[in-house]
RODO-2510 file (C-alpha; in nm, 4 decimals, decimal comma):
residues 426
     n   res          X          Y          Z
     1     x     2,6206    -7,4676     5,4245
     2     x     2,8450    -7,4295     5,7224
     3     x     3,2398    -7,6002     5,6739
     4     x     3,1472    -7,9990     5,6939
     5     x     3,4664    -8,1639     5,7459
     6     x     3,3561    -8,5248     5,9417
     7     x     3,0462    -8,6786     6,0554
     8     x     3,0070    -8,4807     6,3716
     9     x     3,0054    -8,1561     6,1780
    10     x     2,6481    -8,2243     6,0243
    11     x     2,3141    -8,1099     6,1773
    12     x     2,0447    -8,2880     6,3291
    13     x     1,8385    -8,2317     5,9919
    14     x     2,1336    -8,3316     5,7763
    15     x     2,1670    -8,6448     5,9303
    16     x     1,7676    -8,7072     5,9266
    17     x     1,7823    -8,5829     5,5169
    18     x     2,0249    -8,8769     5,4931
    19     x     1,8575    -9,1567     5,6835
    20     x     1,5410    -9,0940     5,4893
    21     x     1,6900    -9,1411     5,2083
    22     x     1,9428    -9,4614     5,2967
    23     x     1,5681    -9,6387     5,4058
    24     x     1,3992    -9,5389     5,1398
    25     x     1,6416    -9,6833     4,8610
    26     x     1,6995   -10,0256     5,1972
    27     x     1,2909   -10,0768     5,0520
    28     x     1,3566   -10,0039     4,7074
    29     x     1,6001   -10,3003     4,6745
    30     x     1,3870   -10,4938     4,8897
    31     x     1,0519   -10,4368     4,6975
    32     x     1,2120   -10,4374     4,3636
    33     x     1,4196   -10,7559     4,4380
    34     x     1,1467   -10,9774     4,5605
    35     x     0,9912   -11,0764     4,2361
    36     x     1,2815   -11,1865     4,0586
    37     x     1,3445   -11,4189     4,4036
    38     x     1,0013   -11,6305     4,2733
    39     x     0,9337   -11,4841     3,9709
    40     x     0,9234   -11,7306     3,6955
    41     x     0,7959   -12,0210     3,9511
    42     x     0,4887   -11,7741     4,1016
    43     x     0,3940   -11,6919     3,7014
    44     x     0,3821   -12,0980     3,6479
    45     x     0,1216   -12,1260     3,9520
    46     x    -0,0805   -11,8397     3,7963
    47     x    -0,0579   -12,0066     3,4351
    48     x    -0,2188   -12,3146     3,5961
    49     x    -0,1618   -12,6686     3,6445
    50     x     0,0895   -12,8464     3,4092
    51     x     0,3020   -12,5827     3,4057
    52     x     0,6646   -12,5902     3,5353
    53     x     0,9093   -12,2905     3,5728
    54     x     1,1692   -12,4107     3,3060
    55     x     0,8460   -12,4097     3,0297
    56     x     0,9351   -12,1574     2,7924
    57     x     0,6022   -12,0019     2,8124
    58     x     0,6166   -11,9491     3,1639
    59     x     0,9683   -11,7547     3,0612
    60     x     0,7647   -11,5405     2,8262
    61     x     0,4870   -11,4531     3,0720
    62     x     0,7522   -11,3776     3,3519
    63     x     0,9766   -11,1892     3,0942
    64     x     0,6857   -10,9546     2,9980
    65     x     0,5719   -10,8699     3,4054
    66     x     0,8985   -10,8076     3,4415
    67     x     0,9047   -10,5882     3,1427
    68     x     0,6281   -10,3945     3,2928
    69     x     0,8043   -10,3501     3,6127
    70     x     1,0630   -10,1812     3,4008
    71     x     0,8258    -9,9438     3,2026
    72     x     0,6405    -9,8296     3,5284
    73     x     1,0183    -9,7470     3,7054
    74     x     1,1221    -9,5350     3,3702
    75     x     0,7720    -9,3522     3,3865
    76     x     0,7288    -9,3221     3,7735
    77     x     1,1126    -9,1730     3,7670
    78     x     0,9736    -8,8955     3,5655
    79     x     0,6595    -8,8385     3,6895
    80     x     0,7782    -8,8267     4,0511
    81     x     1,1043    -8,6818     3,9369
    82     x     0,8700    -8,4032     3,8403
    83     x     0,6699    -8,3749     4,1796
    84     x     0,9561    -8,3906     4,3569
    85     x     1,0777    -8,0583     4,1449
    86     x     0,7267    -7,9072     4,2336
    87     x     0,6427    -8,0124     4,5806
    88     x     0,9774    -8,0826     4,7223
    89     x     1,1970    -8,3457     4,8023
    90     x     1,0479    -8,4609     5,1506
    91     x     0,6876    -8,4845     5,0612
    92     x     0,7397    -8,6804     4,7155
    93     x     0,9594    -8,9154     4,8911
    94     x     0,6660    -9,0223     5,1246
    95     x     0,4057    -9,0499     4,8217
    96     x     0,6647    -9,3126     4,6164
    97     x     0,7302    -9,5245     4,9358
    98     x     0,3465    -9,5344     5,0024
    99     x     0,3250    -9,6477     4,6268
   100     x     0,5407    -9,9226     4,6459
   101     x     0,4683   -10,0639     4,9493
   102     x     0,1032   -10,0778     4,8731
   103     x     0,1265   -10,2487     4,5433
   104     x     0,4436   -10,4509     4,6171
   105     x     0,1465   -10,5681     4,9262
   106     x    -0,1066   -10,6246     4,6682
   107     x     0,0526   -10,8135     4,4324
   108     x    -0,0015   -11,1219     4,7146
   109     x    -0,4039   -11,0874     4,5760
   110     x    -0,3355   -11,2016     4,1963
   111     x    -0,5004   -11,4734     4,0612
   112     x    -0,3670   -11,4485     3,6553
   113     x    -0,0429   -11,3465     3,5416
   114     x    -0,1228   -11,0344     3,3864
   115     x    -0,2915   -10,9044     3,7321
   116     x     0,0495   -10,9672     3,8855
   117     x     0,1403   -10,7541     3,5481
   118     x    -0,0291   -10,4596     3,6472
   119     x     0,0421   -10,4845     4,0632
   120     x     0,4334   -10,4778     3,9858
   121     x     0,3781   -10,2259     3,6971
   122     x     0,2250    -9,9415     4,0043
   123     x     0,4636   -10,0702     4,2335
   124     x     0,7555    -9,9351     4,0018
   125     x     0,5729    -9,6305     3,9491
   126     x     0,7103    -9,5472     4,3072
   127     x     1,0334    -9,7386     4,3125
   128     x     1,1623    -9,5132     4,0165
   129     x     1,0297    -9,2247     4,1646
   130     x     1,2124    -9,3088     4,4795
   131     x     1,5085    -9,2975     4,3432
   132     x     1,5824    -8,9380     4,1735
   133     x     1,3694    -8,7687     4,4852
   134     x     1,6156    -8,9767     4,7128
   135     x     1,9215    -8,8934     4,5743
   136     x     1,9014    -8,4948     4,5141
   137     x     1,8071    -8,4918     4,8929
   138     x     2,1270    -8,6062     4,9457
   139     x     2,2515    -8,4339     4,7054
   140     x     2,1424    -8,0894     4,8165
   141     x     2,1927    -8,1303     5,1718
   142     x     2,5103    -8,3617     5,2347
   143     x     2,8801    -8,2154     5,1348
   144     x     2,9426    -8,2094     4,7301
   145     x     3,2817    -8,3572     4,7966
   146     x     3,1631    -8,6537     4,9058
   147     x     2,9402    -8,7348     4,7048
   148     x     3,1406    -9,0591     4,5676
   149     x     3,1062    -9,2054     4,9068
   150     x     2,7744    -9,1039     4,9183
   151     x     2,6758    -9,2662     4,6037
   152     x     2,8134    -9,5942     4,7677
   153     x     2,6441    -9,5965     5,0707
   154     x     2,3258    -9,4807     4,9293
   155     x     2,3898    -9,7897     4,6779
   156     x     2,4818   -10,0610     4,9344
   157     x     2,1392    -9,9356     5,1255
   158     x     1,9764   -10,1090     4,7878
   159     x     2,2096   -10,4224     4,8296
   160     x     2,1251   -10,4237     5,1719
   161     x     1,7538   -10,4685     5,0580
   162     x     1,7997   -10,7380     4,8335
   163     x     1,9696   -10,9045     5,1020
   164     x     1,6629   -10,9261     5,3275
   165     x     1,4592   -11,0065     5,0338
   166     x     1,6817   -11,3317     5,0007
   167     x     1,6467   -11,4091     5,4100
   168     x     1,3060   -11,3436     5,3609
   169     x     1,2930   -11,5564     5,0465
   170     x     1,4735   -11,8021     5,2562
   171     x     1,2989   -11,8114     5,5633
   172     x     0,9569   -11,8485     5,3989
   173     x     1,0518   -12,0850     5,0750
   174     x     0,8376   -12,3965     5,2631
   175     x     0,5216   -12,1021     5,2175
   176     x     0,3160   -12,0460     4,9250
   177     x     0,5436   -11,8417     4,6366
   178     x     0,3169   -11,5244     4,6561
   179     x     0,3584   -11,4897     5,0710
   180     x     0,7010   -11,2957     4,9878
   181     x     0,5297   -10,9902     4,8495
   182     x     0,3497   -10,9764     5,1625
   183     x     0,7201   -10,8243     5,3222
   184     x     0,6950   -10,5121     5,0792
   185     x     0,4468   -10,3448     5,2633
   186     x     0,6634   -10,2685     5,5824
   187     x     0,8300    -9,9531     5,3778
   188     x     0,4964    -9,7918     5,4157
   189     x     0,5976    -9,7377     5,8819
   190     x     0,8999    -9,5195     5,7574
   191     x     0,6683    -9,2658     5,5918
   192     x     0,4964    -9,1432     5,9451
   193     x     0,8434    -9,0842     6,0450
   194     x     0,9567    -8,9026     5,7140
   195     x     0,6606    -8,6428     5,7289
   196     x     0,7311    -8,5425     6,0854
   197     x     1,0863    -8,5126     6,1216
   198     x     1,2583    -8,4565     5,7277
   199     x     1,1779    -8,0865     5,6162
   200     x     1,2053    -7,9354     5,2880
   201     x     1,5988    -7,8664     5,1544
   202     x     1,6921    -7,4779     5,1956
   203     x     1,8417    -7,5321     4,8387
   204     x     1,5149    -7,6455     4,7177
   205     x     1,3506    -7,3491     4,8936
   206     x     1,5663    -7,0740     4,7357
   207     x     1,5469    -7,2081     4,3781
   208     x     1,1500    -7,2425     4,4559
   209     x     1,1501    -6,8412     4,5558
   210     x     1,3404    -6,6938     4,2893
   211     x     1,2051    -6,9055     4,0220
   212     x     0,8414    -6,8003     4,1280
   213     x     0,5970    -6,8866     3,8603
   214     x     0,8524    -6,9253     3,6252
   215     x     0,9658    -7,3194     3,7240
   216     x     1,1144    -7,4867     3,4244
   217     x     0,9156    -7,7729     3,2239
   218     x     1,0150    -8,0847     3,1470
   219     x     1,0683    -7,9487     2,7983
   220     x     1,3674    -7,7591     2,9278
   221     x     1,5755    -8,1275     2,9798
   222     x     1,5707    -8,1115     2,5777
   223     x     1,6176    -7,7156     2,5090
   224     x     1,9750    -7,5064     2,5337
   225     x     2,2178    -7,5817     2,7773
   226     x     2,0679    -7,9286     2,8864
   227     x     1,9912    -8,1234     2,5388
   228     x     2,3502    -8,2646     2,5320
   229     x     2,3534    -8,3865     2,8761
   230     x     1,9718    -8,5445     2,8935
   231     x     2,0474    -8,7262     2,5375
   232     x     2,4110    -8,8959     2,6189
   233     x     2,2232    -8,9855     2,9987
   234     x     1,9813    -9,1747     2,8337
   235     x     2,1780    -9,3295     2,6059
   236     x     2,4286    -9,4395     2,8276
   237     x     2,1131    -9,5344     3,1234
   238     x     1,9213    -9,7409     2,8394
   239     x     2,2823    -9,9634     2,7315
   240     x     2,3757   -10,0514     3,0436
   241     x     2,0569   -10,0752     3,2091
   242     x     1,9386   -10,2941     2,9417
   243     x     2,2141   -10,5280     2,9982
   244     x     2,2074   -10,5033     3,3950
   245     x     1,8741   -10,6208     3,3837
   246     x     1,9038   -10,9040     3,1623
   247     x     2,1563   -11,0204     3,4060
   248     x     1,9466   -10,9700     3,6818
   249     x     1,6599   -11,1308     3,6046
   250     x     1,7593   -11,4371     3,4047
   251     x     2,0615   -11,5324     3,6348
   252     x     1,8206   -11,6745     3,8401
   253     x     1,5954   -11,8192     3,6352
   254     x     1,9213   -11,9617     3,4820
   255     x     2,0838   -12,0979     3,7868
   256     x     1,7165   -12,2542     3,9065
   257     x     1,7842   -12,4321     3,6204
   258     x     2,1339   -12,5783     3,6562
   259     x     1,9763   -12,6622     4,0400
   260     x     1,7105   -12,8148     3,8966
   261     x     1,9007   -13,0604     3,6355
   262     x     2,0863   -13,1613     3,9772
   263     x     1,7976   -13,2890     4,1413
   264     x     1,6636   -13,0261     4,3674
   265     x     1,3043   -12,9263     4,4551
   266     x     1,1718   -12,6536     4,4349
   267     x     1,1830   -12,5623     4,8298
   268     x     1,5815   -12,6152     4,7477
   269     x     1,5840   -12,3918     4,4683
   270     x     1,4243   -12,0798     4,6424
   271     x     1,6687   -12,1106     4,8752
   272     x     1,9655   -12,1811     4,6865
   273     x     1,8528   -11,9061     4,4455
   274     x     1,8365   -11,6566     4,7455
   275     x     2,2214   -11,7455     4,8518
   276     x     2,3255   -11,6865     4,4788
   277     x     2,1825   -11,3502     4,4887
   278     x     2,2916   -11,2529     4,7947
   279     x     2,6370   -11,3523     4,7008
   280     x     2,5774   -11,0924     4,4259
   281     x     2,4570   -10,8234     4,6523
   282     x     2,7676   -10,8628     4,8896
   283     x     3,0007   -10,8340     4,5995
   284     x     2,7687   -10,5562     4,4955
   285     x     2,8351   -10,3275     4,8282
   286     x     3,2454   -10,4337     4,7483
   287     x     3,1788   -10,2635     4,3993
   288     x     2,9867    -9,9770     4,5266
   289     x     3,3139    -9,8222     4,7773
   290     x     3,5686    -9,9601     4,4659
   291     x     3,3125    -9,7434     4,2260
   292     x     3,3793    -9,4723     4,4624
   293     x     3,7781    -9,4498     4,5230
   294     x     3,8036    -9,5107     4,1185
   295     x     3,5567    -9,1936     4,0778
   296     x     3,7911    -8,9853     4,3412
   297     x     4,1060    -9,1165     4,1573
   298     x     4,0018    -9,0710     3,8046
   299     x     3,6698    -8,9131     3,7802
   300     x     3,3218    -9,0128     3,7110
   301     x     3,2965    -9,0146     3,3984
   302     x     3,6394    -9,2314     3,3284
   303     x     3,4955    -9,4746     3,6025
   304     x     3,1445    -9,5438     3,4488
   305     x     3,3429    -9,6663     3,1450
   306     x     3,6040    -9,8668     3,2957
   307     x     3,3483   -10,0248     3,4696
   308     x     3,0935   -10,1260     3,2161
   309     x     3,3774   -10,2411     3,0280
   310     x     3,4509   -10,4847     3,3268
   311     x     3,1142   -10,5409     3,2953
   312     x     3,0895   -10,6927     2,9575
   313     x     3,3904   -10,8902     3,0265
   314     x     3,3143   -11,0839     3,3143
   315     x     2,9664   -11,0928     3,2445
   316     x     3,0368   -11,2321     2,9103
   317     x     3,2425   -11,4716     3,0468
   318     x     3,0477   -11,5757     3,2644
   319     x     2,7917   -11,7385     2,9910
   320     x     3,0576   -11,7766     2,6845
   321     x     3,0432   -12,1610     2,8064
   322     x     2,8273   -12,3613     3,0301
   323     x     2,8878   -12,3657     3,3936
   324     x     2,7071   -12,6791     3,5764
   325     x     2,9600   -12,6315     3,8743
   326     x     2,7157   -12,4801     4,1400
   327     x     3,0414   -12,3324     4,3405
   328     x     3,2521   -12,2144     4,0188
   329     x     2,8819   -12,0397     3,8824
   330     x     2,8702   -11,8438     4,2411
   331     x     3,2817   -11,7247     4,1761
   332     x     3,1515   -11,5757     3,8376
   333     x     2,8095   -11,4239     3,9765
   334     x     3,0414   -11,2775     4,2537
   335     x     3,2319   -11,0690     3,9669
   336     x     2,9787   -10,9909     3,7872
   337     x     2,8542   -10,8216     4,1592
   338     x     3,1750   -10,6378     4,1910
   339     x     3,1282   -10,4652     3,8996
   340     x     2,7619   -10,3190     3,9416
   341     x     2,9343   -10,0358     4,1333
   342     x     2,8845    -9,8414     3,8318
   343     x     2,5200    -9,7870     3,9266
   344     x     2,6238    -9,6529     4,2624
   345     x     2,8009    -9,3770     4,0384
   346     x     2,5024    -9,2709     3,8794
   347     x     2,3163    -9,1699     4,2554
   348     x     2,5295    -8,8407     4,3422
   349     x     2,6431    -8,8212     3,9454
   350     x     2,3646    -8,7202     3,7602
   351     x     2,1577    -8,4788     3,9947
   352     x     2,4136    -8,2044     4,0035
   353     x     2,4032    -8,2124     3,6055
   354     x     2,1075    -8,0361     3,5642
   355     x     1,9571    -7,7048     3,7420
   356     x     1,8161    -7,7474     4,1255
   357     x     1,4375    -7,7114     3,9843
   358     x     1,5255    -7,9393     3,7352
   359     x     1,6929    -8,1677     3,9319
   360     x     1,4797    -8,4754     4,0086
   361     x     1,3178    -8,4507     3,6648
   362     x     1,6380    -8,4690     3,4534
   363     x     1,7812    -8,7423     3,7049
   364     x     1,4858    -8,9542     3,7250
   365     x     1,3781    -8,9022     3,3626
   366     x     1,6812    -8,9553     3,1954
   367     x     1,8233    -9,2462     3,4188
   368     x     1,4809    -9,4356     3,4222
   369     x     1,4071    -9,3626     3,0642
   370     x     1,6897    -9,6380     3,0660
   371     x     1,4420    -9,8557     3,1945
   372     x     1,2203    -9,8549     2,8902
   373     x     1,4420    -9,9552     2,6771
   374     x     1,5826   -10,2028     2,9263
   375     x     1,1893   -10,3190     2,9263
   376     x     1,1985   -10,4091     2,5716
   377     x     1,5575   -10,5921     2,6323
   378     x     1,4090   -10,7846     2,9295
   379     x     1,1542   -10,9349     2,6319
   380     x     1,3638   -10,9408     2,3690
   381     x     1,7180   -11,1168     2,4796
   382     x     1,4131   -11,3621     2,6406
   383     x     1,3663   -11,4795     2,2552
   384     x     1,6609   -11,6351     2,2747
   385     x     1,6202   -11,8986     2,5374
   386     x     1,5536   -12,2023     2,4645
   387     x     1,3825   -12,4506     2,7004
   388     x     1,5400   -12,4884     3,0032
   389     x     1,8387   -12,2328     2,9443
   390     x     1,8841   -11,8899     2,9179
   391     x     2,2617   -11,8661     2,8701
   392     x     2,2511   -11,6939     2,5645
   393     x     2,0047   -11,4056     2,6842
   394     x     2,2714   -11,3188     2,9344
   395     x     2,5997   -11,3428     2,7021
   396     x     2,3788   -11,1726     2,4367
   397     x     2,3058   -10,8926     2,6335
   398     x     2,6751   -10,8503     2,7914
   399     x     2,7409   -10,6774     2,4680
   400     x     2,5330   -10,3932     2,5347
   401     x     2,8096   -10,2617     2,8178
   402     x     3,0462   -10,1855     2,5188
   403     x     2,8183    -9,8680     2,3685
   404     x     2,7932    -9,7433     2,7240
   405     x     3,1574    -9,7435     2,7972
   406     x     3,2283    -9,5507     2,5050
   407     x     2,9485    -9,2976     2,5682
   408     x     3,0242    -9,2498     2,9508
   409     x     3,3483    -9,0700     2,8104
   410     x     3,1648    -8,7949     2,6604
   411     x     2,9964    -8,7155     2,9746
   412     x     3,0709    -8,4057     3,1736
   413     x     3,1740    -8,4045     3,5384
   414     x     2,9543    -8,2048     3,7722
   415     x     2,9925    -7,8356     3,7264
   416     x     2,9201    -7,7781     4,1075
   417     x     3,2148    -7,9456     4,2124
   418     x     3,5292    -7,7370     4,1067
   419     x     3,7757    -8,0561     4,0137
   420     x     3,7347    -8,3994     4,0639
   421     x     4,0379    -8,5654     4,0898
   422     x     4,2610    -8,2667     4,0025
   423     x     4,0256    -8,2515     3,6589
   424     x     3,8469    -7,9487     3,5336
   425     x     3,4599    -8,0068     3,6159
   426     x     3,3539    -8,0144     3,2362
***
């Protein structure tokens, strides 16, 4: 690649590499996001009449779809991690927006919970495949010394997604619950446009050529050279991923709650629930570009631990006490946003760890691998609520940050990047 020192030094196809990818992760927030917006209130219609959202069995229902969303993310990232290794990066990226789109469509059709189940389980199958193909595109074809900025816009194109999930949730709250999923399918236009006009990465192409017939396995994430790497990934993915989703899905659930013991319907509370989360996204994109001056100034692997540190503490102080202030709860979600810039991290930080034809396997196996075991959180810190409030899920699961911290500082920095931060890549 030629000198790139600014924005006007990048090619045509540079520039298309990177919108493809910025879209593709706008519809991953937006697809992934628009469940929790109506989750636990659509799973009470499909239960049938007499039950209400707050019902504890309606928690357990919505707690195990959204488990399932989980699952499909950590095995889609490693099935289409590995497709993306084989076919490329521009051609897998068109097969996981199709998948999402279609099933994120379909799930508007269920009549029982558990066919919601399986809709948002194939719809993740795509969404975590999404991710590791969209991210080593960048990877591979935008400047390596960028790559913490890059990791924060790529991030805030996710936030960005949520966002119009909550304006949709918002502008459609007075129509039936399952009328949002309906919005997921527009993802599916951007795929024409990806096929025609986003080729294959040269980098891609040479490690294709001289690897021949001899393409590492998936095997290879666990043999010399990579075991180290792949095992404290996924340790570090499945803590804080466990916790991050716990948050994520029963904030809502619990501030519905704290709406509803103040009197508002449920018209109010989709709405209400959709400004709460947006205020979270917004603080979200202020974390992702803070993620990515702390990563310039000190590293990534000093930053991911800082930050789930910060995590843990406002996250866990969030729901050490009950909040029934609707304002003072939004202040705390709002911090609690700021610090979900570690995520953004992860985009441009993992890819580069592993070989280029093992590039979208090893990132999109061992971040979403995470997601299995943040599956199994999703149900289990959901055994702690009790009717009507899930505060203890979330301060339960704030704990979780602390393991990750301490494991993100045995991580390596990138070994294509000579220093980051003055500091010796490994």
């Amino acid at each position: 690649m030629n000198e790139v020192r600014n924005l006007r030094d990048l090619t045509a196809v540079e520039w298309r590499s990177g919108v493809a990818a910025w879209l593709g992760w706008m519809f991953d927030g937006l697809d992934m996001h628009l469940y929790t917006l109506v989750g636990t209130v659509f799973v009470a219609e499909l239960l049938g009449p007499g039950f209400k959202s707050e019902d504890v069995t309606v928690a357990h229902h919505a707690s195990w779809i959204q488990a399932a969303f989980l699952a499909g993310w950590a095995l889609g990232g490693a099935f289409f991690g590995r497709v993306g290794d084989r076919l490329g990066r521009s051609a897998t990226l068109s097969l996981t927006i199709l998948t999402y789109a279609a099933f994120t469509g379909l799930s508007y059709f269920s009549q029982t919970w558990w066919q919601l189940l399986i809709f948002r389980f194939m719809a993740a199958l795509g969404i975590g495949g999404e991710w590791a193909v969209g991210a080593s595109l960048l990877s591979e074809t935008w400047p390596k010394t960028w790559r913490p900025w890059l990791a924060a816009v790529l991030q805030t194109a996710v936030n960005v997604g949520v966002m119009i999930a909550c304006v949709a949730s918002y502008l459609l709250a007075a129509l039936p619950h399952r009328t949002l999923f309906l919005v997921g399918v527009a993802p599916a236009l951007l795929v024409l446009w990806i096929r025609y006009k986003v080729p294959e990465t040269p980098e891609w192409h040479a490690a294709k050529r001289a690897a021949g017939d001899r393409a590492p396995g998936i095997g290879a994430l666990f043999g010399p050279g990579a075991l180290r790497i792949s095992l404290l990934t996924i340790l570090v993915c499945s803590f804080s991923l466990t916790a991050h989703w716990a948050f994520m899905f029963w904030f809502q659930a619990q501030y519905r709650n704290l709406l509803g013991q103040q009197g508002f319907d449920a018209a109010e509370q989709n709405r209400a629930a959709g400004i709460a989360l947006a205020v979270v996204m917004v603080a979200s994109v202020v974390g992702n570009f803070s993620a990515a001056v702390m990563a310039k100034l000190w590293g990534y692997r000093r930053s991911i631990g800082l930050l789930c540190l910060l995590y843990f503490v406002v996250m866990a102080s969030t729901y050490a006490c009950k909040r029934e202030n609707q304002g003072e709860m939004l202040v705390w979600l709002a911090g609690c946003g700021l610090c979900q810039g570690v995520f953004a991290l992860f985009t441009m930080y993992l890819p580069p760890l592993f070989p280029t034809l093992l590039r979208t396997t090893g990132a999109g196996f061992c971040y979403n691998i995470g997601r299995l075991f943040a599956a199994i959180g999703t149900v289990s810190f959901g055994g702690f609520a009790s009717e009507g409030d899930f505060r203890l899920v979330l301060l339960y699961a704030s704990v979780l940050f602390l393991p990750a911290a301490a494991i993100a500082l045995l991580l390596p920095e990138p070994p294509d990047e000579s220093t980051v931060a003055g500091m010796p890549a490994d």
